[in-house]
N, C-alpha and C positions, 0 to 999 in steps of 0.2 A: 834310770830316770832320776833328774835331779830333782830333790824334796824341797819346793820353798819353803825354807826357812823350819820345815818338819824334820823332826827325826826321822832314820829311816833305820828299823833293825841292820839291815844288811843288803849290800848293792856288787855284786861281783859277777858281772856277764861270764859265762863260760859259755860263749856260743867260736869256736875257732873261723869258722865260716865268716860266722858274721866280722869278726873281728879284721878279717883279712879285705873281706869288700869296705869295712868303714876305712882301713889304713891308705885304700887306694881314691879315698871319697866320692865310692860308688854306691850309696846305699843311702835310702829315707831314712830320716827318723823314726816311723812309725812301722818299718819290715824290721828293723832290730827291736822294735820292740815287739813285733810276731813272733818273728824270730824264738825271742826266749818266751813268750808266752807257750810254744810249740815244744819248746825243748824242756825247759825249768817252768810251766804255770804256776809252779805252787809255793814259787818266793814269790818274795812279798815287795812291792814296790812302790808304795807309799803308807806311812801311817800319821794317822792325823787325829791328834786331841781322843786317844784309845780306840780310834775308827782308824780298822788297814784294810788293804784291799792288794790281792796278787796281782803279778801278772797277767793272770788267765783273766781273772773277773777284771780288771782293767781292759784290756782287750775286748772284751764281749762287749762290755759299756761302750766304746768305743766306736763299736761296728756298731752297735744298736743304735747310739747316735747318729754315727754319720747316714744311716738310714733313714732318718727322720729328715736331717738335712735336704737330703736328695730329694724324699717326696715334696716340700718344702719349695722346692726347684734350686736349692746347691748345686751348681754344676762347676767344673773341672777350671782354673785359673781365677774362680773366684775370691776376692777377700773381706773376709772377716773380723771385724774388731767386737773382739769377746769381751763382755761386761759383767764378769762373774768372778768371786772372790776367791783367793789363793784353797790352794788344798786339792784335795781329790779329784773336787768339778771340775775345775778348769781345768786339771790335767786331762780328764776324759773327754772334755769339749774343744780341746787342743787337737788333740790326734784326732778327733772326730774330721775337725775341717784338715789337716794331712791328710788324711787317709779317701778325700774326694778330690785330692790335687790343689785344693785353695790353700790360699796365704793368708797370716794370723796376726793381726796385731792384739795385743791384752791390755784391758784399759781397768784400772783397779773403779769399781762403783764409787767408792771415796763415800760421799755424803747420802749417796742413793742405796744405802744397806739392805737385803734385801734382794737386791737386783742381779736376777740370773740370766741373761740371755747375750745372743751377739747379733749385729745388724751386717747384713753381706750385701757386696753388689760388685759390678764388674769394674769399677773404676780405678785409676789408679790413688785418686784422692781417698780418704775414709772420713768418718761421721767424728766429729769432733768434739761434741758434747755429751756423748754417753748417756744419754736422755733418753728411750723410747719412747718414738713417735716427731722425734723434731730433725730429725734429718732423711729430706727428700731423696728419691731417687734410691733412697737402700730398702731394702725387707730386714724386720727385725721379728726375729722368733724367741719367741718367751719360755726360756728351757727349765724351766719350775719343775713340771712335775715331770719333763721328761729324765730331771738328773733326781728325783725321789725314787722313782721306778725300780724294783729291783733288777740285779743283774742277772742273765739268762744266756743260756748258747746263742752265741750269735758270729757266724761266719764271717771272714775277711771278706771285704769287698773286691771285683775282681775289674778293680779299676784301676790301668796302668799308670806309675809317675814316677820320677824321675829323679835322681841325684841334683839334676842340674837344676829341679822345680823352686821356684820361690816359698819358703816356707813362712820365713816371718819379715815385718815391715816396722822399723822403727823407725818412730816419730819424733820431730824435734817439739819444742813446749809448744807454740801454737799449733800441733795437732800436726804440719804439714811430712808427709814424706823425708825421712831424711835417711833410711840404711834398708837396701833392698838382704837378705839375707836368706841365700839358698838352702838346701839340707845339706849339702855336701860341707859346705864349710861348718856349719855347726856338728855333725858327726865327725868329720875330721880334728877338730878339738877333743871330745869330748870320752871317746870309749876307751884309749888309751889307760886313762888315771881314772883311778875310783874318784867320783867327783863326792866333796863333803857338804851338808846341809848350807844351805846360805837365802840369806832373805829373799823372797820375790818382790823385782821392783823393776820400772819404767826400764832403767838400763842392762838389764841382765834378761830382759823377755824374752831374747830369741834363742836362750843358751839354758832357761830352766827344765827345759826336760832333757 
């Protein structure tokens, strides 16, 4: 998992399996990261401002989100533009919508500090002003106290997706569609080389974890 712009003790997959489905860019983002939550839980895969959290507790936050999602009504091809601040959260609120088969754009809150949540709907367009409550036609769930919540067992969901799924969707500056971006191709970059800390920002969205 790459660390916006955090230190990360230490990041070194030894999953062989896994490593052999990402080289063929047959694998989610989110099953390699099962993957070592299954094998290795108890490295560590973000630390943040003396706050770290493993694998496994990543994971669990993960599934417990995207469970909330779904009652929510999240369903499968939906997209998401996530309005939550670099670090832990939004890594968990990431994989949450992966791991129901939706696709992710990350919008930093900028001036609206504060602001935890993402607004979803089935369109190809997404909500442009990061504002909750000003863009029609999406649901927007206020993930406050669901990312305070401690983390707790919480199983994979046994919801099937795909290499070939749409994971993230960058935007050009007026907000509109401009880079559909699968799992396969951002796994296929990435598990090779240990990847080193680097900012999170607009243009590196769909390659931060």
């Amino acid at each position: 998992l790459r660390n916006a712009g955090l230190k990360s003790r230490h990041y070194q997959p030894r999953l062989p399996v896994a490593c052999r489905l990402h080289q063929l860019g047959a694998v989610t983002i989110h099953r390699l990261i099962e993957q070592h939550a299954a094998l290795r839980g108890h490295d560590t895969a973000i630390v943040e401002s003396g706050r770290c959290i493993t694998y496994r507790e990543l994971n669990y936050a993960a599934n417990a989100m995207a469970r909330r999602h779904l009652a929510s009504g999240f369903r499968r091809g939906a997209h998401a533009t996530v309005v939550v601040p670099t670090g832990i959260d939004v890594a968990v609120v990431l994989l949450a919508v992966l791991k129901l088969g939706g696709a992710y754009t990350w919008r930093d809150p900028g001036p609206f500090a504060g602001t935890a949540g993402l607004f979803f709907g089935s369109g190809d367009a997404s909500p442009r002003s990061g504002i909750p409550g000003e863009e029609a036609g999406y649901t927007y769930l206020d993930l406050t106290a669901a990312l305070a919540a401690p983390v707790a067992c919480s199983p994979n969901l046994p919801i099937i997706t795909r290499a070939s799924d749409v994971a993230c969707i960058l935007q050009d500056a007026d907000g509109s569609p401009a880079v559909v971006v699968p799992h396969s191709t951002i796994t296929a970059l990435h598990l090779p080389a240990i990847p080193q800390p680097t900012p999170w920002g607009d243009d590196s969205g769909a390659f931060d974890l």
